[in-house]
C-alpha positions in Angstrom: 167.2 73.6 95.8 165.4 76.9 96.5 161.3 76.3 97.6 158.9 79.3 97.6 156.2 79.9 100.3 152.9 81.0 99.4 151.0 82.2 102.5 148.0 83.5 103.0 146.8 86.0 105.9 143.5 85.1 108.1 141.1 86.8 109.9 143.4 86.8 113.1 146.0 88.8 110.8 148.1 85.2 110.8 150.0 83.9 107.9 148.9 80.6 107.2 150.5 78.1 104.5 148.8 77.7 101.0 151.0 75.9 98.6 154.8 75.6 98.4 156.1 76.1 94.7 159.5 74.9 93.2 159.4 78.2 90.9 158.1 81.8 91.9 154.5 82.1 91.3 152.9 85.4 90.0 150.0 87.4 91.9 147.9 86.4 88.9 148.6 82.5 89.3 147.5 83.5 93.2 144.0 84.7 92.2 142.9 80.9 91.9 142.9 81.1 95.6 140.3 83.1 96.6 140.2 86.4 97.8 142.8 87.7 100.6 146.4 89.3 101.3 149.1 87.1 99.7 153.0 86.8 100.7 155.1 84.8 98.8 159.0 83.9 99.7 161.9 82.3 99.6 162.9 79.4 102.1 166.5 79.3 101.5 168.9 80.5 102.4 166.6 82.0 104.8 163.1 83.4 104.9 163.1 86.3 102.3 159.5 88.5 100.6 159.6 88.2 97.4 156.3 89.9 96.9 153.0 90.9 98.7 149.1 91.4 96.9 145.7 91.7 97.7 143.7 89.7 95.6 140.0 91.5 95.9 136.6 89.2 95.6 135.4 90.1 91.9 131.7 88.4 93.1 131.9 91.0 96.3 130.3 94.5 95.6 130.8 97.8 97.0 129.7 98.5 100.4 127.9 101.8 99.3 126.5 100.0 96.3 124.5 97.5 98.8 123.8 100.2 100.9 121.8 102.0 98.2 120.5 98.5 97.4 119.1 97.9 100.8 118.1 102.5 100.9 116.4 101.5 97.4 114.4 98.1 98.7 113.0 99.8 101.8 111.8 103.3 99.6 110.6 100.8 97.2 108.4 99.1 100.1 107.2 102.2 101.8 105.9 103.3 98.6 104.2 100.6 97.9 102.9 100.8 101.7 101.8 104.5 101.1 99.9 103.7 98.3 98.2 100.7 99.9 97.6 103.4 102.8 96.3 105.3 100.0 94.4 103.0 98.2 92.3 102.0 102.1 91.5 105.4 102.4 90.0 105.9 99.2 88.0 102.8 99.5 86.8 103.4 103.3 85.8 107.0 102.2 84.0 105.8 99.0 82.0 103.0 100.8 81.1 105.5 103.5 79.9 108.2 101.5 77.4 105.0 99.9 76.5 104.1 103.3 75.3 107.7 104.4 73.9 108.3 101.1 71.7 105.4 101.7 70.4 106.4 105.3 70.0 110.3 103.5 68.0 108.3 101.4 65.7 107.2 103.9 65.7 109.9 105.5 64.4 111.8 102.5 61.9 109.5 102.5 60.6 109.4 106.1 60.1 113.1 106.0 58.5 113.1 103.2 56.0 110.7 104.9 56.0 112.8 107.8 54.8 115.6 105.2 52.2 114.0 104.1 50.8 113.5 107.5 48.3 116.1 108.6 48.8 117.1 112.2 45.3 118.0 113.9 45.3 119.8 117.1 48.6 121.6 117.2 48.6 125.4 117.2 51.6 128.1 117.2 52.1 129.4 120.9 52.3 133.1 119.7 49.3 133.7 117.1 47.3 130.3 117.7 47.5 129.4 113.8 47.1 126.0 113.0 50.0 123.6 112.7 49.8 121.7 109.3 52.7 119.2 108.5 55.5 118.0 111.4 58.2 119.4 109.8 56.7 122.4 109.1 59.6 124.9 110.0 58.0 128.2 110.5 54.3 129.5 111.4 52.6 130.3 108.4 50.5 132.8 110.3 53.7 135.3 111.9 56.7 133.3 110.6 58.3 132.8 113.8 60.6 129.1 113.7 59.1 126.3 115.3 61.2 124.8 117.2 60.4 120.7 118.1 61.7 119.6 121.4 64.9 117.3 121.1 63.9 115.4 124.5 61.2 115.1 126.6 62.6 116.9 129.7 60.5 119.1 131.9 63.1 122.4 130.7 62.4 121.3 127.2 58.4 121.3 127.4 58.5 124.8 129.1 60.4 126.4 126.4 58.7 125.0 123.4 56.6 127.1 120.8 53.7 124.9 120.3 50.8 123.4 122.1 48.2 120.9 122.1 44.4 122.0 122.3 
């Protein structure tokens, strides 16, 4: 009574038994399996191949195909990172552009309070006309700059272009 030997091949590259049929199965009839490399043979008279397959995983995909999948994931997520990036940028340069519009706006206003002030006392160094607002920016008597000290050092008091009576 002839038996057939169905074996399949592991990860070691080692036939291992399957199933022993009374008839010769068909590589199609071996696809119930699983995936893997198949031998079938005889047993009698002695061991004899009848046949050899490779029955591929339908549910396993292409190597390059998850490749691009993983290549298109990550692009996906840095784009979505650039425009986050994008998106912070905007909205730090927008509220900083309202925060210096607000101190411009005070600033506006503090010189025009200084304007309004009247200064008394201060002349210009080169024709002695009188001094009239603190932000006045040149002499109206020979329309040379008047230039305000930025500190109160000793180098910057010799060098300034006004003077107290």
């Amino acid at each position: 009574m002839q038996k057939y030997l169905l074996a399949r091949k592991d990860e070691l590259g080692h036939y291992k038994k399957v199933e022993t049929f009374s008839e010769p199965a068909t590589p199609q009839e071996v696809q119930r399996y699983g995936p893997g490399r198949y031998v079938l043979r005889k047993c009698l008279p002695r061991f004899e191949t009848v046949w050899t397959c490779t029955v591929q995983d339908i549910t396993k995909q292409d190597p390059v195909a998850t490749h691009f999948q993983k290549l298109d994931r990550q692009t996906k997520y840095l784009g979505i990172g650039l425009v986050g990036s994008f998106g912070t940028q905007a909205l730090g340069f927008g509220l900083s552009h309202l925060r210096f519009s607000r101190i411009e706006d005070r600033i506006a206003r503090v010189e025009t309070a200084l304007r309004s002030l009247p200064v008394q006392g201060l002349y210009c160094t080169l024709c002695s006309t009188p001094i009239r607002s603190m932000l006045q920016e040149f002499c109206t008597g020979c329309n040379s700059p008047i230039e305000w000290p930025k500190n109160t050092t000793q180098d910057a008091a010799k060098n300034r272009r006004w003077s107290l009576p």
